[in-house]
Residue frames as a rotation matrix with the C-alpha (Angstrom) as fourth column:
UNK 1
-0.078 0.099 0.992 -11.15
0.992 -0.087 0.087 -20.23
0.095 0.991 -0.091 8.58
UNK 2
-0.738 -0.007 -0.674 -10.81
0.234 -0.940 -0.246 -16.52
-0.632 -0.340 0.696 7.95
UNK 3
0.146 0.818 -0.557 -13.64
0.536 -0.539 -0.650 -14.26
-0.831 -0.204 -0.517 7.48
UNK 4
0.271 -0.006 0.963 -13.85
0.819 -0.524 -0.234 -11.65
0.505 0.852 -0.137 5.03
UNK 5
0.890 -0.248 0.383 -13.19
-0.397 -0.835 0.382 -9.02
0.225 -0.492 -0.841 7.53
UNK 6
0.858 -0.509 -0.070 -10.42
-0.054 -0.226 0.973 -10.86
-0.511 -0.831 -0.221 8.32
UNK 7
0.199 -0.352 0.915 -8.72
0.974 0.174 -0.145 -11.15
-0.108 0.920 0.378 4.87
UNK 8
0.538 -0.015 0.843 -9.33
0.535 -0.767 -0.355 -7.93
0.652 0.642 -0.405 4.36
UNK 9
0.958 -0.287 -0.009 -7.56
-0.140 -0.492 0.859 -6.81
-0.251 -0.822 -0.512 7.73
UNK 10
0.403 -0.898 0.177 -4.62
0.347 0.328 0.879 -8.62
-0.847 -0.293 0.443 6.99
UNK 11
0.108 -0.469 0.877 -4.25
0.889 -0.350 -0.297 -7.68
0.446 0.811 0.379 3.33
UNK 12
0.793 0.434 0.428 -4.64
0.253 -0.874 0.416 -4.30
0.554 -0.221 -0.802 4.86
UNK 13
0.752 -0.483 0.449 -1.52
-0.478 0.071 0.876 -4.92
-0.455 -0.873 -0.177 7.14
UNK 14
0.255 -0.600 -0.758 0.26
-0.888 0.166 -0.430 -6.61
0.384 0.783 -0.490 4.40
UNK 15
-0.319 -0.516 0.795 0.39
-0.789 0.609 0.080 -9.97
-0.525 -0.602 -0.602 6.79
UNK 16
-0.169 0.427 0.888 -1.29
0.696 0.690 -0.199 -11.64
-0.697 0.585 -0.414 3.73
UNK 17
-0.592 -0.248 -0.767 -0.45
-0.409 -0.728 0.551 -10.14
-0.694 0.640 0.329 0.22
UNK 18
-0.033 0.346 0.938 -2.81
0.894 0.429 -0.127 -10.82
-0.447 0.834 -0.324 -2.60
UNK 19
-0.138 -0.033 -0.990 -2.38
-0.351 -0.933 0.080 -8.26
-0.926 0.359 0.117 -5.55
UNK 20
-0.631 0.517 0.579 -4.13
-0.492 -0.843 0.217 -6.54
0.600 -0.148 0.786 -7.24
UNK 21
-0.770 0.584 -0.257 -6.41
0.567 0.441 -0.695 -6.98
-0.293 -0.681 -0.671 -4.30
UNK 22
-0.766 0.609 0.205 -10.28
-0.104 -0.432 0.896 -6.07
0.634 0.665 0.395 -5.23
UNK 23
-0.892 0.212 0.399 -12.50
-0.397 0.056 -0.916 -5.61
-0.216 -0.976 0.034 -2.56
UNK 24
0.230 0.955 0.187 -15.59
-0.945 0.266 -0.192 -6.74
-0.233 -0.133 0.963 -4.70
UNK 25
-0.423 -0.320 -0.848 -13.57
-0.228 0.943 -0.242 -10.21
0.877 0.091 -0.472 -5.03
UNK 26
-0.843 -0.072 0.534 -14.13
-0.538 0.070 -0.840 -10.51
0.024 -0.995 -0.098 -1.23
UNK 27
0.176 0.977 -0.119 -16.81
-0.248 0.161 0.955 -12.88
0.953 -0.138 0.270 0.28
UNK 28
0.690 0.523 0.500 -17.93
-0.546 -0.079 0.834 -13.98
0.476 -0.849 0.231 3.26
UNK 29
0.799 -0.416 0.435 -15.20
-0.155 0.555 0.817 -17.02
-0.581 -0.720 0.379 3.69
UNK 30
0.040 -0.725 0.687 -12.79
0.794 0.440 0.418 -16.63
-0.606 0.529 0.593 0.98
UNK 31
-0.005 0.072 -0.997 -11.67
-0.628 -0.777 -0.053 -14.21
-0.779 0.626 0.049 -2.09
UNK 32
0.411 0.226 0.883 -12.18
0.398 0.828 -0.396 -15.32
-0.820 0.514 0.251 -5.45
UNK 33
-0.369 -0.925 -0.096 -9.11
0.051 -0.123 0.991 -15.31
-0.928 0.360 0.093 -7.63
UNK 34
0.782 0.364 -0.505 -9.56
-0.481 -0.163 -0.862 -14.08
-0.396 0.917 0.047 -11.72
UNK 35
0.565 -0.519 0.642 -8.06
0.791 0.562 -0.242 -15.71
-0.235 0.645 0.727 -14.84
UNK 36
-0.025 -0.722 -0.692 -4.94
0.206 -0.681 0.703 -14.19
-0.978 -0.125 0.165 -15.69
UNK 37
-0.961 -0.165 -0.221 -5.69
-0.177 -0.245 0.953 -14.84
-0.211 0.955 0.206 -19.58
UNK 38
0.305 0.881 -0.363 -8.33
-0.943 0.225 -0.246 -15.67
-0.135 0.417 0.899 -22.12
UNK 39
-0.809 -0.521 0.270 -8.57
-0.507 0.853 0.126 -19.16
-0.296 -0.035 -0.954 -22.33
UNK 40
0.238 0.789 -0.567 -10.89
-0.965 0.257 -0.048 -21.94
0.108 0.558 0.823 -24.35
UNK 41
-0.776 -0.408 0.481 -11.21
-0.514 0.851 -0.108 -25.49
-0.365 -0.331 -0.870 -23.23
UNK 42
-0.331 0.649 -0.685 -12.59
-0.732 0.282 0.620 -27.65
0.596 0.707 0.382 -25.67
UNK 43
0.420 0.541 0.729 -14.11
-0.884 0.062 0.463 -30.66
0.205 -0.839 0.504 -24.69
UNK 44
0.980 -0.012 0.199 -12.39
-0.020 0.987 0.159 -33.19
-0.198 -0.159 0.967 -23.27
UNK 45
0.394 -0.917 -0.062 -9.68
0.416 0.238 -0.877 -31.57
0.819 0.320 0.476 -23.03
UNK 46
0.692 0.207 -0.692 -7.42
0.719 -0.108 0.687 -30.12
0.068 -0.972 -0.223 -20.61
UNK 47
0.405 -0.500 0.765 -5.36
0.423 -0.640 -0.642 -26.63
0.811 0.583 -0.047 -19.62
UNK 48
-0.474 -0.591 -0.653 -3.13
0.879 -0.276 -0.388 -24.66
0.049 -0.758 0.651 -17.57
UNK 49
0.461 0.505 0.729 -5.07
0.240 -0.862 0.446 -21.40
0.854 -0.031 -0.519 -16.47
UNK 50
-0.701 -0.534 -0.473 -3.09
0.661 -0.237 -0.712 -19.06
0.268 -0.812 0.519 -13.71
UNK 51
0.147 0.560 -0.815 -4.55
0.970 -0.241 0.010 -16.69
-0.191 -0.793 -0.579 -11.49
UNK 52
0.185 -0.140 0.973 -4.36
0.330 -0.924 -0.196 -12.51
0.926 0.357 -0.124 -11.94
UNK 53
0.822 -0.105 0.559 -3.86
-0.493 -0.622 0.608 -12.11
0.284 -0.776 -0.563 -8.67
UNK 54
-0.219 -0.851 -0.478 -0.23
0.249 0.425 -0.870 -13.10
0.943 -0.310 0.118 -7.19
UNK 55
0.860 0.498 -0.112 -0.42
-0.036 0.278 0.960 -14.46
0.509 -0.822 0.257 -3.57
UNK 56
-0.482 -0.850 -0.213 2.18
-0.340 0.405 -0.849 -14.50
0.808 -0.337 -0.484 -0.58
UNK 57
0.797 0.585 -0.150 1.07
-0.156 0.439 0.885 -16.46
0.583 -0.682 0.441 2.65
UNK 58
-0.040 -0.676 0.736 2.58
-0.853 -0.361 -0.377 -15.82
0.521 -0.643 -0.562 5.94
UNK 59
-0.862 -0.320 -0.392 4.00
-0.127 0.886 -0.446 -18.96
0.490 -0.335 -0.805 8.16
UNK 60
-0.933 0.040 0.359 0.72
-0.220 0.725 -0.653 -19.19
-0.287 -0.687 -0.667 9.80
UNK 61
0.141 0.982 -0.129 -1.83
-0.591 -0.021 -0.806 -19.27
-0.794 0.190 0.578 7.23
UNK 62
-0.553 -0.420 0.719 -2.59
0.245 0.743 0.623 -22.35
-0.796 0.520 -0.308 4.67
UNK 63
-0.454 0.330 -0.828 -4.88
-0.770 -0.612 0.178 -21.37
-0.448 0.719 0.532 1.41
UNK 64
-0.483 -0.063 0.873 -7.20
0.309 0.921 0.237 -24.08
-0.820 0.384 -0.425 -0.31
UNK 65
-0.669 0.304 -0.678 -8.51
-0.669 -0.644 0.371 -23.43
-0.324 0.702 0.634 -3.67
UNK 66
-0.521 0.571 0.634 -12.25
0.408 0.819 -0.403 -24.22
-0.750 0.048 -0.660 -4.90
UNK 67
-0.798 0.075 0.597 -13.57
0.580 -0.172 0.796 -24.15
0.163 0.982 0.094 -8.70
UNK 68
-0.414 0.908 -0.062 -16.57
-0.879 -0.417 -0.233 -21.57
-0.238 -0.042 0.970 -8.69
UNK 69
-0.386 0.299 0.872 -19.45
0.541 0.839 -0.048 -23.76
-0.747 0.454 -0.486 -9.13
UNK 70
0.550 0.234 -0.802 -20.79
-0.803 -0.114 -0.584 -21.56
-0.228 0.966 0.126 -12.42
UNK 71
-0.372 -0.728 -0.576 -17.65
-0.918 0.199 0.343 -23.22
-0.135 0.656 -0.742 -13.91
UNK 72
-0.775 -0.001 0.632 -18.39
-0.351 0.833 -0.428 -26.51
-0.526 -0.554 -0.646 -12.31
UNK 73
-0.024 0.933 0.360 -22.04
0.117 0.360 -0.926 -26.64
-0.993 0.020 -0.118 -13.46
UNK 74
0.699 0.211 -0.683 -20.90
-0.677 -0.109 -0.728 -25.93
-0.228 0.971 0.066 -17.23
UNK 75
0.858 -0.337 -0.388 -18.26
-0.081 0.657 -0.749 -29.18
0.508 0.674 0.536 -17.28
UNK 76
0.059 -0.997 0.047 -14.76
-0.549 -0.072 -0.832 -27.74
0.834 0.023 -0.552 -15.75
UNK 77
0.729 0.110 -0.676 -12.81
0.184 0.919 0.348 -30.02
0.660 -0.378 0.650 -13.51
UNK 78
0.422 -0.866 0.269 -10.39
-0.725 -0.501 -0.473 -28.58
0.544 0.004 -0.839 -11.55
UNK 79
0.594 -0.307 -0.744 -7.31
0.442 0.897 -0.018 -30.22
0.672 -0.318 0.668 -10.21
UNK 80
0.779 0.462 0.424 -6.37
0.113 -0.768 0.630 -28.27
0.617 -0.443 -0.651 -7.01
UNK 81
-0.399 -0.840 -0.368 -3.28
0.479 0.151 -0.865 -27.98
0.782 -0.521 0.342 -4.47
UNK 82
0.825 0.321 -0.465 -3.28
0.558 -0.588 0.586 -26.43
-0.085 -0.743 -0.664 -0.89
UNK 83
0.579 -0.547 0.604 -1.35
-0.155 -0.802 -0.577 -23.37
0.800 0.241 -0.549 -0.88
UNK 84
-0.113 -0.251 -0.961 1.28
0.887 0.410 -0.211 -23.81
0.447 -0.877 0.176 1.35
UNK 85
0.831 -0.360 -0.425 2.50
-0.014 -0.776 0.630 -21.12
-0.557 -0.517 -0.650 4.37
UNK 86
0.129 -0.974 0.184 5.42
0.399 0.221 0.890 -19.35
-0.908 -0.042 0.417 2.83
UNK 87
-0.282 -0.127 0.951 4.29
0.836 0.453 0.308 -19.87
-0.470 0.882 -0.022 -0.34
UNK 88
-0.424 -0.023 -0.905 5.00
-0.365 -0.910 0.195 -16.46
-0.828 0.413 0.378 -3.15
UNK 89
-0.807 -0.545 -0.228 3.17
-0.070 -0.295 0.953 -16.09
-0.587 0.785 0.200 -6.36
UNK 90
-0.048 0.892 -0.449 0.65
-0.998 -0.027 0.054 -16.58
0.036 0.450 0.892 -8.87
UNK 91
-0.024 0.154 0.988 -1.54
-0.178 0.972 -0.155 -20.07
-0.984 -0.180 0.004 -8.72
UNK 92
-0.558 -0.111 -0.822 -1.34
-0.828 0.021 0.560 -22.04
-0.045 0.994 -0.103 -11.52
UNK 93
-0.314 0.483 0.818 -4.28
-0.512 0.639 -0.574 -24.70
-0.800 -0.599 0.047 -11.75
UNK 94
-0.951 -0.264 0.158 -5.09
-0.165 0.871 0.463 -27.58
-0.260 0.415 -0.872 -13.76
UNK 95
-0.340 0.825 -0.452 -8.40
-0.613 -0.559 -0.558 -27.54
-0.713 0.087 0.696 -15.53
UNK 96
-0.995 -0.052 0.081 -10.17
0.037 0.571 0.820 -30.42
-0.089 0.819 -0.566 -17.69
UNK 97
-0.651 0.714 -0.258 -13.45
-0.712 -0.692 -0.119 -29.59
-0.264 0.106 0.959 -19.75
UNK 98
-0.872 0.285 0.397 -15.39
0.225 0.956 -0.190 -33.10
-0.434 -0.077 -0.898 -18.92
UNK 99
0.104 0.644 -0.758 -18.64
-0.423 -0.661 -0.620 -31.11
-0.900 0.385 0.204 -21.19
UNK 100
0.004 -0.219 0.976 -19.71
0.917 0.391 0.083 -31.77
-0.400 0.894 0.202 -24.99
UNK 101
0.956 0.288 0.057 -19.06
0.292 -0.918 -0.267 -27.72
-0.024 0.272 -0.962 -25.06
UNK 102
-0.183 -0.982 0.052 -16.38
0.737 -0.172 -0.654 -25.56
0.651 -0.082 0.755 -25.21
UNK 103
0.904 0.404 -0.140 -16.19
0.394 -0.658 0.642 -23.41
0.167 -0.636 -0.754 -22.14
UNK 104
0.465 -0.175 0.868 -15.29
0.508 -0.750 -0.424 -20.10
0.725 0.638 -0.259 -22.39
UNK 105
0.073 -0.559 -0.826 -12.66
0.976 -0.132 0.175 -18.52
-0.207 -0.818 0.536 -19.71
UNK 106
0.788 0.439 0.431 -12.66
0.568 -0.789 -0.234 -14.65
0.237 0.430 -0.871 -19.61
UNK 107
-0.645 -0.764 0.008 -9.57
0.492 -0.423 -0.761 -12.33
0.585 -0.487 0.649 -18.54
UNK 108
-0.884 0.157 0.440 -10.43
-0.377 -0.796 -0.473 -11.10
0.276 -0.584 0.763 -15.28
UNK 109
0.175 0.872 0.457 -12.94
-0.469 -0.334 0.818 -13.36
0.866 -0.357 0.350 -14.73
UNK 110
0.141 -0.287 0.948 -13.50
-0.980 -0.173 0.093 -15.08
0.138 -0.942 -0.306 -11.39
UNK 111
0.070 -0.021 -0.997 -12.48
-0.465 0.884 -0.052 -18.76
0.883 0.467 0.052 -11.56
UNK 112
-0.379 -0.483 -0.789 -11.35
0.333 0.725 -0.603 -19.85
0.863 -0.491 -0.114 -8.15
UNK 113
0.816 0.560 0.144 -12.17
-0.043 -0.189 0.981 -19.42
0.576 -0.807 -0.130 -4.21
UNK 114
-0.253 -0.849 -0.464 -9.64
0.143 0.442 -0.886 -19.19
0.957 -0.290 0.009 -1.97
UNK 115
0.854 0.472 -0.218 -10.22
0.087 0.283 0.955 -20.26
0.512 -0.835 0.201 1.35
UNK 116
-0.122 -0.992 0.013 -7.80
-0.294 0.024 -0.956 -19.24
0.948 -0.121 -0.294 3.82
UNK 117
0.980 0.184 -0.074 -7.53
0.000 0.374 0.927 -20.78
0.198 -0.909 0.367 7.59
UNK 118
0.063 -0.726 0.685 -5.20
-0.927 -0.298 -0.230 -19.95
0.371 -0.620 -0.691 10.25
UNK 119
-0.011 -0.383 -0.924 -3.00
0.240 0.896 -0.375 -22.70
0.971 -0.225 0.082 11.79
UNK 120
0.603 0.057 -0.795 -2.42
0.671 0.502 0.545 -23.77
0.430 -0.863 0.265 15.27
UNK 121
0.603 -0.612 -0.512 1.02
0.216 -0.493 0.843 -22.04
-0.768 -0.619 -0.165 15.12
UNK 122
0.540 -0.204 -0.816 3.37
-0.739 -0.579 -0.344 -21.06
-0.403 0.789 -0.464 12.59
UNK 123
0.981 -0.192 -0.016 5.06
0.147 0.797 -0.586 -23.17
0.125 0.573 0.810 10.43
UNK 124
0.532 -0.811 -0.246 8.49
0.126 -0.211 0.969 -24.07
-0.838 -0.546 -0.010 11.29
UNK 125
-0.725 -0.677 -0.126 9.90
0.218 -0.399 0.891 -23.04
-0.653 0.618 0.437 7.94
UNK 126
0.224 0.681 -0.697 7.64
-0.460 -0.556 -0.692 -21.60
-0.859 0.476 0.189 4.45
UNK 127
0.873 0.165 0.458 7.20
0.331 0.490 -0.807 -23.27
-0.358 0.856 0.373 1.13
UNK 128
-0.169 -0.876 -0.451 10.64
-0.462 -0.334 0.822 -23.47
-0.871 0.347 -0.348 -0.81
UNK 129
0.066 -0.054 0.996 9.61
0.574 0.819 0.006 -25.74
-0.816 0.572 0.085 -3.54
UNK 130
-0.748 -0.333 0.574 10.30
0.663 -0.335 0.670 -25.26
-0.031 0.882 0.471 -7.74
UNK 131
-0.451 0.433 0.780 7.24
0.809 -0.170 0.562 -22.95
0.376 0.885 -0.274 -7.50
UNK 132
-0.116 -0.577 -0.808 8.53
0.797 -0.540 0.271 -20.50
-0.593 -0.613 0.523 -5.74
UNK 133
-0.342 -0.404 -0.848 7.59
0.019 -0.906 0.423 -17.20
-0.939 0.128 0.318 -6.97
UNK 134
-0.409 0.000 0.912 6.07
0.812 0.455 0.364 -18.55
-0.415 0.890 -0.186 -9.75
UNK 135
-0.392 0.410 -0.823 4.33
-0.557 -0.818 -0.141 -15.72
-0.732 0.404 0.549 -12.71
UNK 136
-0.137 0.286 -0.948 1.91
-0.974 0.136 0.182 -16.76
0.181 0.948 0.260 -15.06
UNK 137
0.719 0.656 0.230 1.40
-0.668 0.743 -0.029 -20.21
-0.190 -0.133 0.973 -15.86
UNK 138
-0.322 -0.936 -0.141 3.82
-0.919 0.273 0.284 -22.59
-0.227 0.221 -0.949 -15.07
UNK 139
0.112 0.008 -0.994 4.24
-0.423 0.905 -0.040 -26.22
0.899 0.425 0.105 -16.81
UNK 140
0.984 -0.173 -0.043 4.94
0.155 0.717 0.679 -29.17
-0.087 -0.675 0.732 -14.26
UNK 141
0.132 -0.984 0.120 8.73
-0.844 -0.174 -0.507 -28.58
0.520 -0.034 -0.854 -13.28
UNK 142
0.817 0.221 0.533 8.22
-0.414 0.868 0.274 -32.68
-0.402 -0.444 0.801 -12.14
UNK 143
-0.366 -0.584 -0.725 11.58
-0.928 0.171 0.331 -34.24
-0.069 0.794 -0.604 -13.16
UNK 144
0.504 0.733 -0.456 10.36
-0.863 0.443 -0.242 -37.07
0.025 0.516 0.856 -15.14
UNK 145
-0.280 -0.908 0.311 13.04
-0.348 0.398 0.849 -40.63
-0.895 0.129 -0.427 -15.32
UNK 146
-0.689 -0.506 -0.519 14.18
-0.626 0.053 0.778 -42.00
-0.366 0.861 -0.353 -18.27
UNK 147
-0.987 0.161 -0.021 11.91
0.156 0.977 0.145 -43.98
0.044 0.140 -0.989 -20.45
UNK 148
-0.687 0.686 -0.239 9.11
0.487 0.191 -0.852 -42.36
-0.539 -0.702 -0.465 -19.25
């Protein structure tokens, strides 16, 4: 798992791109990604919230992503991915407000951890999938079959 010194070395080197990079995001084992909008999640329901920062990961680091617990302890659920190696862009993350509140999302504020941890060795090739490069908040680009 990488340090905060080491996050910050590599952003620093550009061998791990997160932008806009904010050094009081940094912690001790992870950085902690902001909401890219304003965003209300009633209860019992669910939304698409992306990240303000826009991520690239080099072939030999993976990324996992964990809900602040503030959020956590007022209802949100998140539904998470691991970031692959490879993988360009903003995160887009899946969010259901299991609360009898509505809970308030702020631009800019901090919503996520990201936990990064160095593989064995590099990956023999880098994320290519539909979400590639992604900006903003993407929908599911799942193709669905007929009927369904």
């Amino acid at each position: 798992m990488l340090s905060d010194v080491e996050i910050k070395r590599r952003v620093e080197e550009r061998s791990l791109v997160i932008e806009p990079f904010e050094p009081w995001c940094l912690n001790p084992a992870g950085y902690d990604a902001r909401s890219i909008i304003d965003l209300e999640v009633k209860p019992l329901s669910y939304e698409l919230i992306a990240t303000l920062e826009r991520f690239e990961l080099p072939l030999d680091i993976v990324g996992f992503i964990y809900l602040r617990s503030s959020l956590a302890r007022e209802g949100l659920i998140g539904s998470f991915a691991v970031i692959d190696p490879g993988f360009k862009g903003n995160l887009t993350l899946a969010v259901f407000n299991a609360s009898k509140s509505t809970i308030q999302v702020k631009q800019g504020e901090r919503i996520v951890q990201v936990v990064f941890h160095e593989l064995t060795g590099r990956a023999s090739k880098g994320y290519a999938g539909k979400y590639q490069d992604s900006v903003g908040i993407v929908p599911s680009k799942r193709v669905k079959s007929e009927g369904a």
